[in-house]
C-alpha positions as CSV (number, residue, x, y, z in Angstrom):
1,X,2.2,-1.5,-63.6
2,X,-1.4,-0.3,-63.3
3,X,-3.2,1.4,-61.0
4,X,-5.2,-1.6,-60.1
5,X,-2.1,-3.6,-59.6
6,X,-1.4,-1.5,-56.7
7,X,-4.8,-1.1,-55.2
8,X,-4.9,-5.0,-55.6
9,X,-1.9,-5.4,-53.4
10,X,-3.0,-2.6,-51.4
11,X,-6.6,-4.7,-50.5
12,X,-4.6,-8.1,-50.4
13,X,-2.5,-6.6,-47.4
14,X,-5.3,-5.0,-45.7
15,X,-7.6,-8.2,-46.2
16,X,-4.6,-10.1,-44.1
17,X,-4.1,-7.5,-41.6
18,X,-7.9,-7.8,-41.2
19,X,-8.1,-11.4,-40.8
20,X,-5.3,-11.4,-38.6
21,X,-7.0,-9.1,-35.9
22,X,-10.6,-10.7,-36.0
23,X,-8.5,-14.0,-35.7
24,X,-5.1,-13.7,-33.6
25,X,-5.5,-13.8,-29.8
26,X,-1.7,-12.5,-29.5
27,X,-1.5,-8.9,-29.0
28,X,1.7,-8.2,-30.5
29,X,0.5,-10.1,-33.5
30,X,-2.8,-8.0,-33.0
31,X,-0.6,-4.9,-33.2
32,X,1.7,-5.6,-36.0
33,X,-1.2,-6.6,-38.2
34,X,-3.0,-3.1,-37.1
35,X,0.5,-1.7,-38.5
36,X,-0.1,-3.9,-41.5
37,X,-3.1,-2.1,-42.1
38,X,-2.1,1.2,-42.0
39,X,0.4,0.4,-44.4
40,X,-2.1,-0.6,-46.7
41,X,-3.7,2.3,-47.0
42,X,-0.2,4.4,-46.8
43,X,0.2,2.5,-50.4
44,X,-3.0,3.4,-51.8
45,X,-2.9,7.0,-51.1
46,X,1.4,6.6,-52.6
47,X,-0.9,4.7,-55.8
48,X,-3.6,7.2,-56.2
49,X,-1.1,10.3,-55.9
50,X,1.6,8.4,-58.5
51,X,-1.5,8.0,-60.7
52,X,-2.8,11.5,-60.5
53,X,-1.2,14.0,-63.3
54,X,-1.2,17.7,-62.7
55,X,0.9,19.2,-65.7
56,X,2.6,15.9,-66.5
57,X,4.1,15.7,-63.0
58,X,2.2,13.3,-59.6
59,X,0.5,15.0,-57.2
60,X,2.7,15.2,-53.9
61,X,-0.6,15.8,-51.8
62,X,-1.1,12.3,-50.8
63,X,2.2,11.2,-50.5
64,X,2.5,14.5,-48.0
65,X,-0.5,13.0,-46.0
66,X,1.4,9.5,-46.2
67,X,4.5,11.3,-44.5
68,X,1.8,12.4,-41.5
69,X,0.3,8.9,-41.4
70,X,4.0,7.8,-40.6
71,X,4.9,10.1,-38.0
72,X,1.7,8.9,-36.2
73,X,2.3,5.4,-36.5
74,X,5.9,6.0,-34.9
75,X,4.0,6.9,-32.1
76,X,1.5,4.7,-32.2
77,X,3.9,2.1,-32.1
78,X,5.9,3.9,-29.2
79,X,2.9,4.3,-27.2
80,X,1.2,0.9,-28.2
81,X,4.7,-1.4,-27.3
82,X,5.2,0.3,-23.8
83,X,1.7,-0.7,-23.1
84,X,2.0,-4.1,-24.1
85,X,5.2,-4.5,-21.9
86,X,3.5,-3.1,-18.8
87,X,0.6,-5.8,-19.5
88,X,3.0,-8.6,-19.5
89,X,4.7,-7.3,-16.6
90,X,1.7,-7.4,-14.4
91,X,-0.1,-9.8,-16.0
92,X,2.5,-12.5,-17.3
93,X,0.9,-12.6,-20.3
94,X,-0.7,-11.0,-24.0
95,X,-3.4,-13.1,-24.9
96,X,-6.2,-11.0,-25.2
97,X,-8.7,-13.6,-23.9
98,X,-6.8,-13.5,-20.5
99,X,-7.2,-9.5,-20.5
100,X,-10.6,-9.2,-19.9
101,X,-10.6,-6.3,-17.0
102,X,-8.6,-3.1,-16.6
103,X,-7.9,-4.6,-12.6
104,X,-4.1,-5.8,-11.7
């Protein structure tokens, strides 16, 4: 396994969890390919640090940052599902055409 093997799967799942917010009108589905996304680039910056030799050992830099990048997306997720819940509680719904003002 390559570098570009990585970064290819890396793009592949990024490219999908593009596709699937410019096209989805669920916003769960919306939110989980956001998360899909974020694990994308979570895997290049693992690739890039597995890939980068500093005396014969990987740099732990990046895969640091991806322990950050986790901890926020925990949150994100926290944050982002109680505020999808308390749209379909007043609104009876999550497609995003149907949310179109901040009013109850």
């Amino acid at each position: 396994m390559t570098l570009s093997h990585y970064l290819l799967v890396s793009g592949v799942l990024f490219a999908t969890g593009l596709f699937g917010v410019l096209v989805r009108r669920n916003l769960l589905v919306i939110f989980m390919c956001l998360e899909m996304m974020l694990a994308a680039a979570s895997l290049t910056l693992v690739a890039f640090s597995r890939f980068r030799l500093e005396h014969g050992l990987p740099s732990f830099d990046a895969q640091t940052l991806v322990f950050f990048v986790i901890t926020v997306a925990a949150a994100e997720v926290a944050v982002g599902l109680a505020i999808i819940v308390s749209l379909f509680r007043t609104r009876q719904t999550v497609d995003v055409k149907d949310l179109d003002s901040l009013k109850g």
